[in-house]
C-alpha positions in Angstrom: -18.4 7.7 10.0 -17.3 7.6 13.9 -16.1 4.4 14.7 -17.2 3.6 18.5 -16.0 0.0 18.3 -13.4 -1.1 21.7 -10.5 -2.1 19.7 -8.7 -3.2 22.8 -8.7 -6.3 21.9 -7.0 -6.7 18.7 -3.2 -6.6 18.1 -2.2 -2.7 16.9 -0.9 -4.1 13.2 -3.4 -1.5 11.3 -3.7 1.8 11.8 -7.4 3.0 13.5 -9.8 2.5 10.9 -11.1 6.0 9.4 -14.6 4.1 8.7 -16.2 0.6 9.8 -18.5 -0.6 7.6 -21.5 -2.9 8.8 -23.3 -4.1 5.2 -22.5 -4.3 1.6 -24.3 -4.4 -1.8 -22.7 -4.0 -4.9 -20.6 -1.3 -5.3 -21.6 0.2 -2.2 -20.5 -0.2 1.0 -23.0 0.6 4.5 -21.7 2.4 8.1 -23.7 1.8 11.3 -25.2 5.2 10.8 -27.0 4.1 7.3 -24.3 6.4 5.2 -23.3 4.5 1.9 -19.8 4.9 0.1 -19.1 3.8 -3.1 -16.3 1.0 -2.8 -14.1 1.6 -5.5 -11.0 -0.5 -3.7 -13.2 -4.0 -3.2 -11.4 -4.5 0.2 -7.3 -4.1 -2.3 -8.8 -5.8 -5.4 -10.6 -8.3 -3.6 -14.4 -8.0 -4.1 -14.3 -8.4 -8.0 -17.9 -8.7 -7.7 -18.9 -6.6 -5.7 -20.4 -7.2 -2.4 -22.6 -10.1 -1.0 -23.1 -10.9 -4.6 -26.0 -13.4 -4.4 -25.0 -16.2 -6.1 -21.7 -16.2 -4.3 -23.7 -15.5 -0.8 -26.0 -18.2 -2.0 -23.2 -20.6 -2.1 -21.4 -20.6 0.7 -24.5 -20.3 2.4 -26.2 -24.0 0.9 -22.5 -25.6 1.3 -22.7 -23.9 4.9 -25.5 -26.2 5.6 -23.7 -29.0 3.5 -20.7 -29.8 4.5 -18.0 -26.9 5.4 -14.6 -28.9 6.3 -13.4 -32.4 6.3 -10.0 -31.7 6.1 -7.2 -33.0 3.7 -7.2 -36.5 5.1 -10.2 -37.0 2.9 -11.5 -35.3 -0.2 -14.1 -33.5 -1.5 -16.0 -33.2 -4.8 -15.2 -28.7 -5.2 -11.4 -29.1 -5.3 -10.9 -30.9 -9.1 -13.7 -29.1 -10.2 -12.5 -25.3 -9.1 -9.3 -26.9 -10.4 -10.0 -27.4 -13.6 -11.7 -24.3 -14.2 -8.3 -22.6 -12.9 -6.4 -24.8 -15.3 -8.7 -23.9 -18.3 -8.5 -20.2 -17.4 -4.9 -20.1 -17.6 -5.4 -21.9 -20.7 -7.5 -18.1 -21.8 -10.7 -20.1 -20.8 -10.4 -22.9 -23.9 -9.1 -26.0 -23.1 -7.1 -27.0 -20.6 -4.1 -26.0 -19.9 -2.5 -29.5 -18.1 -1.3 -28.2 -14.8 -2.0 -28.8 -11.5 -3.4 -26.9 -8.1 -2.5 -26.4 -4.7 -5.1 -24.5 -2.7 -4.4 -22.4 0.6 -6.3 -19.8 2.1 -4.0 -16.6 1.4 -1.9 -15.4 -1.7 1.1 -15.1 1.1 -0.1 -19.3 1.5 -0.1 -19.5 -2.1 3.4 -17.7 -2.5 4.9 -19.8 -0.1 3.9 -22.9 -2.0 5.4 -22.0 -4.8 8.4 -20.8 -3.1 8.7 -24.6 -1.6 7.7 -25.9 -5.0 10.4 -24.3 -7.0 13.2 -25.3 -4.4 11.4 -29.1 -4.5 11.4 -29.2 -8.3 15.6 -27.6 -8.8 16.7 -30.3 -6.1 20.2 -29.9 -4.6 21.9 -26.2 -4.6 19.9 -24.9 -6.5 17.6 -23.1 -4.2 18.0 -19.1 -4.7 15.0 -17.0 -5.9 14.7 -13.7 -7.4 12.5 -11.0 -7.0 12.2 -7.6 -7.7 12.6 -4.5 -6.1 9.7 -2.7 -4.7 7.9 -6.1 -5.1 4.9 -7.4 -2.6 4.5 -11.2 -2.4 3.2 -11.3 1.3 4.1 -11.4 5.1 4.8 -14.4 6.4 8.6 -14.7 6.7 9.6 -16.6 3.3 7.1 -14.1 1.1 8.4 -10.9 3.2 11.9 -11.8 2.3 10.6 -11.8 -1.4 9.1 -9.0 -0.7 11.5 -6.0 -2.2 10.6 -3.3 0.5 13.3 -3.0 3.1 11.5 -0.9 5.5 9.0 -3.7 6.1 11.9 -6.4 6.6 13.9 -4.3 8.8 11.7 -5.0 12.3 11.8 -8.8 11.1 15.9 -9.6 10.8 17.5 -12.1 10.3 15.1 -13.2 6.8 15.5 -16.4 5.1 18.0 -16.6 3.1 18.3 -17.5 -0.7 16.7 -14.7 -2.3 18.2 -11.7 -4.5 16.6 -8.8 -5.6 16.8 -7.2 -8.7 15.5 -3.6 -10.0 11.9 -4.5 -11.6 12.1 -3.7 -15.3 15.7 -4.4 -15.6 16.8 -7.1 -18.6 20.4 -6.6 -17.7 20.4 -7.3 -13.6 18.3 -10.0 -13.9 20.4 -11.9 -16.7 23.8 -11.1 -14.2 22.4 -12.5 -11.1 20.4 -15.4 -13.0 23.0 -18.2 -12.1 21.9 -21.3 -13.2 24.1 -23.3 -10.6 22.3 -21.4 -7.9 18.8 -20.0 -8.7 15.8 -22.0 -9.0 12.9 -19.2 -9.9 12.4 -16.4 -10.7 8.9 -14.3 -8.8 7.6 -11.5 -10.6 4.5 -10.0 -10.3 3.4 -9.0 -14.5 2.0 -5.9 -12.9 3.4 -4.2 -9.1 0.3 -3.4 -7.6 1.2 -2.4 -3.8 4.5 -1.0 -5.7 2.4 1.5 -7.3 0.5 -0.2 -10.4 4.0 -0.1 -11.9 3.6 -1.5 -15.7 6.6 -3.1 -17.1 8.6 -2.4 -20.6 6.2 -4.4 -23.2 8.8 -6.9 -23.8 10.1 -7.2 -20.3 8.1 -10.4 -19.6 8.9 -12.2 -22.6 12.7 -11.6 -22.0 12.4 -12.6 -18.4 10.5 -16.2 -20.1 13.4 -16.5 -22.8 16.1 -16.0 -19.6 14.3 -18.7 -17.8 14.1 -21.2 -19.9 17.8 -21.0 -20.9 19.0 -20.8 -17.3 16.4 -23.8 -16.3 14.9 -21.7 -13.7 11.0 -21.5 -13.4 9.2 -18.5 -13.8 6.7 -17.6 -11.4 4.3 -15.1 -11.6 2.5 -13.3 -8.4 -1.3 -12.9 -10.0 -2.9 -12.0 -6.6 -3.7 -9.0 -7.4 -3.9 -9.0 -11.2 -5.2 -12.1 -11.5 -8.9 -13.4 -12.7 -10.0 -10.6 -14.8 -8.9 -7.6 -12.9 -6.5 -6.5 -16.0 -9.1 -7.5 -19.2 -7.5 -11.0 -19.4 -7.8 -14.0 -16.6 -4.7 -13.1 -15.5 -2.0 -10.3 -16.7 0.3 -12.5 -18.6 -1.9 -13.5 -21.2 -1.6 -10.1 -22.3 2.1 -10.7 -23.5 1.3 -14.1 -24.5 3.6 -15.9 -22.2 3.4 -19.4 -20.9 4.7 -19.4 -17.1 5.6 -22.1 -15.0 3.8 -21.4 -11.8 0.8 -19.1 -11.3 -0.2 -17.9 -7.9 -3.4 -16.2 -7.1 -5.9 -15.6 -4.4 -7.8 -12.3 -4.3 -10.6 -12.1 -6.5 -10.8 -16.1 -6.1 -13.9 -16.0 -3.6 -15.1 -12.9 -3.8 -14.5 -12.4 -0.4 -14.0 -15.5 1.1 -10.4 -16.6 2.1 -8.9 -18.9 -0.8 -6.1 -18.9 -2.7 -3.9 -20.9 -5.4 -0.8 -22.2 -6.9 -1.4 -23.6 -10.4 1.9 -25.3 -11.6 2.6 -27.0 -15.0 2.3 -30.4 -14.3 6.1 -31.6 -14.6 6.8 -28.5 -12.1 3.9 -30.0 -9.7 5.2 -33.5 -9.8 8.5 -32.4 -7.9 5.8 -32.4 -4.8 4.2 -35.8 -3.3 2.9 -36.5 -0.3 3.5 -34.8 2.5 6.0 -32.0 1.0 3.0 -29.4 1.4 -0.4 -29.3 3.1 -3.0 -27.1 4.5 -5.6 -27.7 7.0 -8.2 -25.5 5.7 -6.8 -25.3 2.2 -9.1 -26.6 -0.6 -12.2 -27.0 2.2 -15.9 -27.2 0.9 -17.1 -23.9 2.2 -14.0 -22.1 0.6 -14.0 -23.4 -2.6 -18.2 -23.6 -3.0 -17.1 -19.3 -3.2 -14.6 -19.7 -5.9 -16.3 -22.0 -7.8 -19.8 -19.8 -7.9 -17.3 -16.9 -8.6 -15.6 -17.9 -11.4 -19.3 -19.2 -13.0 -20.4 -15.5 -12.6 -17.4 -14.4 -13.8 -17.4 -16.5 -17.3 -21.3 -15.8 -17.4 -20.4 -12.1 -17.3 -17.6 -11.6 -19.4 -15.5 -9.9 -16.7 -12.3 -9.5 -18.9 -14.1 -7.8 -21.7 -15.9 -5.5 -19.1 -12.9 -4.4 -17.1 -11.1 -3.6 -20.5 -14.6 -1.0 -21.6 -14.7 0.0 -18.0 -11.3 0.4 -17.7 -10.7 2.3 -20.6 -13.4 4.8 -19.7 -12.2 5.1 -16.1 -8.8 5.7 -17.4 -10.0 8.5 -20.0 -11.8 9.8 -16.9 -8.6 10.0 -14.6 -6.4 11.4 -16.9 -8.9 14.6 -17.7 -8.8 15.1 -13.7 -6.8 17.9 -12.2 -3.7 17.7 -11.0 -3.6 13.9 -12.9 -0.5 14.2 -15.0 -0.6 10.0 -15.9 -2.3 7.0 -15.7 -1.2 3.6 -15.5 -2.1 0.2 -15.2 -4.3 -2.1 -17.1 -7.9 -2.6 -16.8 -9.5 -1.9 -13.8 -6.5 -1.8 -11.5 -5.6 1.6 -11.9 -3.3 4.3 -10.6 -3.2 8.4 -11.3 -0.4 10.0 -10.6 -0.7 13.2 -9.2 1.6 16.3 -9.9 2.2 16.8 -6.4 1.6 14.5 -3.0 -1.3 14.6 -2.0 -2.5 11.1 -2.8 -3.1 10.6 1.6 -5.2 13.6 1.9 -6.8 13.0 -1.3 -8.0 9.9 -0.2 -9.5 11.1 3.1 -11.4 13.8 1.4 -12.6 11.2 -1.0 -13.3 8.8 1.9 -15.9 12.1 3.2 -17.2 12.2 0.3 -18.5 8.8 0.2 -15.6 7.0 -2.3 -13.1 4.2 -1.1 -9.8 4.8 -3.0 -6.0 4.3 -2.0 -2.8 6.2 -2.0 -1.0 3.7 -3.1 1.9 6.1 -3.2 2.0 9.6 -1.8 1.9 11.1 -5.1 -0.4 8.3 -6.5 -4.0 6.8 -6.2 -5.4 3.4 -6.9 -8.2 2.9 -7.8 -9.9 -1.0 -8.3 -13.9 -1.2 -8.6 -15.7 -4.2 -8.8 -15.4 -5.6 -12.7 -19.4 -5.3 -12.7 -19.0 -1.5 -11.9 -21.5 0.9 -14.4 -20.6 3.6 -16.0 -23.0 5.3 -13.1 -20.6 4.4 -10.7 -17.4 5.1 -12.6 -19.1 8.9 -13.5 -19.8 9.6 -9.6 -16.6 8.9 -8.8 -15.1 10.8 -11.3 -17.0 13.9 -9.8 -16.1 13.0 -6.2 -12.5 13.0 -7.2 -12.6 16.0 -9.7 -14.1 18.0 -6.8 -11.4 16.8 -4.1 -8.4 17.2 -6.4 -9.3 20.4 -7.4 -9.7 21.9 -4.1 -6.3 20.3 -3.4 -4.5 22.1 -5.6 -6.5 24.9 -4.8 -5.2 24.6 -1.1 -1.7 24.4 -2.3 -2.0 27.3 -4.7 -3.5 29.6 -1.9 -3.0 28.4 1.5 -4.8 29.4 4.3 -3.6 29.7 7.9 -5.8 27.9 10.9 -6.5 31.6 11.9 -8.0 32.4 8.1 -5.1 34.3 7.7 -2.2 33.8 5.1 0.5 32.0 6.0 
């Protein structure tokens, strides 16, 4: 697992990796050395297939030879096709649903077209958007300022300004600083993922829709993470039944490749024409030949009703751990909450061990396998972690000096 890469080169904006990884298959991920881990992060809920899937490698790889990029100037024949699948799919996959699409390489990208879009579509003052506390809608400097985490702002002042925040979860703040003179949007994501995997109330959602639509401010919903199957539905509002006014997503998308979206009910998308918003790589060949054989494998294999079985056994799983005293999230984006902190050390033990996970909080870990994952898969892990969490607590219960003495 030594990592003898010169990483003088690149900019210090990650910590030094505790692995590098060379070759991927599946679930499983491949070190220089030949070791195999079993990836049960997919690169933050990215992977959804798993890697170098071959229909997906077999894509990109025939439009490689095709045509990769012609820029926006011209078109090509992916972009209304991927499109309209994304439109049927937030439709629940029958019929479409009559929006349109933006495409951009990042969810930050896709974020900050729907941050433009909304302030395009209210027109005059009305430019203010809400978010949430604890919220992560991306770096660049519009999404950051979304963004409800402070101590990632703070190197970055002055933000943009024209954004509130509001505790997630709360009916009440949002409905006080939901001025319909001033606020254009409001950005939510239906699940926090980099929060935590926070769930929302079971009505929250639906309020925040009925709030909306009186105060004739869009509602925008952050699927990056949740979206395209990850939570047992195409994306995580379905679940509630809601119908939102903008949809961003971007991870799962290509399976890898860089490529994200803004879907936008069409009367919302018409505020934008020509020349309001671009991308030079957004919506190229070569990206979107990736999302369109991912989505295909994705229909073909019934990702939403998979994460939901695997989900729920992973779930069962976690919660019978010890040291687990909850679980929460929603399909296969998953979080256990530990009884004490040890979610960092955890996940370096399970990292020896041969398992990706992520302490998503210090007293939390994610967890987010491919949505083809077996029950093989989901029962090794199981035992990786049962084995790590128990000597945890074990350590805490009896610790042991560096000198094998007590301390």
């Amino acid at each position: 697992m030594t990592d003898s890469a010169d990483r003088s080169g690149l900019m210090r904006t990650y910590a030094e990796p505790p692995a590098t990884f060379v070759r991927g298959e599946g679930t499983l991920l491949y070190d220089a050395a030949g070791a195999s881990y079993l990836d049960f992060i997919t690169g933050l809920a990215v992977v959804s297939l798993g890697h170098s899937h071959p229909a997906v490698a077999e894509a990109v790889a025939e439009q490689a030879r095709t045509l990769s990029h012609v820029s926006n100037l011209y078109g090509n024949t992916l972009a209304p096709e991927v499109a309209r699948t994304i439109d049927r799919l937030i439709n629940g996959g029958t019929g479409q649903a009559g929006g349109q699409v933006f495409f951009a390489n990042s969810g930050a990208e896709a974020n900050e077209c729907a941050l433009k879009l909304a302030r395009r579509w209210a027109g005059g003052g009305r430019h203010v958007v809400i978010s949430t506390e604890n919220a992560f809608h991306g770096r660049t400097l519009a999404t950051l300022t979304a963004t409800g985490q402070p101590d990632k702002q703070a190197a970055f002042l002055p933000l943009p300004e024209g954004f509130v925040h509001v505790p997630y979860d709360d009916v009440a703040a949002l409905d006080k600083a939901l001025d319909p003179g001033t606020v254009a949007a409001v950005l939510l994501e239906p699940i926090q993922g980099e929060g935590g995997v926070v769930v929302p109330s079971s009505d929250y959602l639906g309020v925040v829709r009925a709030l909306c639509s009186e105060r004739n401010a869009l509602l925008m919903l952050d699927e990056i993470q949740t979206g395209l199957g990850r939570t047992g539905h195409w994306f995580a509002f379905q679940a509630q039944g809601l119908q939102p006014d903008v949809v961003t997503m971007a991870k799962a998308l290509g399976n890898g490749m860089p490529v994200g979206a803004c879907w936008a009910r069409a009367e919302v998308a018409a505020a934008f024409g020509p020349g309001d918003h671009g991308s030079t790589f957004g919506g190229q060949p070569l990206a979107l030949a990736a999302a369109r054989a991912t989505l295909a494998v994705m229909e073909a294999e019934d990702v939403c009703g998979r994460a939901r079985a695997a989900g729920a056994r992973l779930a069962d799983g976690l919660r019978a751990l010890p040291g687990v005293v909850s679980v929460r999230g929603a399909g296969l984006l998953l979080a256990a909450q530990l009884e004490t902190p040890v979610a960092k050390d955890a996940a370096a033990a399970a990292l020896a061990r041969g398992l990706l996970v992520n302490a998503v909080r210090p007293d939390a870990v994610r967890v987010a396998p491919p949505l083809l994952v077996s029950d093989a898969d989901i029962d090794t892990a199981l035992t990786i972690l049962r084995d790590i969490l128990s000597d945890a607590l074990q350590t805490r219960a009896d610790p042991v000096g560096a000198d094998g003495g007590r301390e």
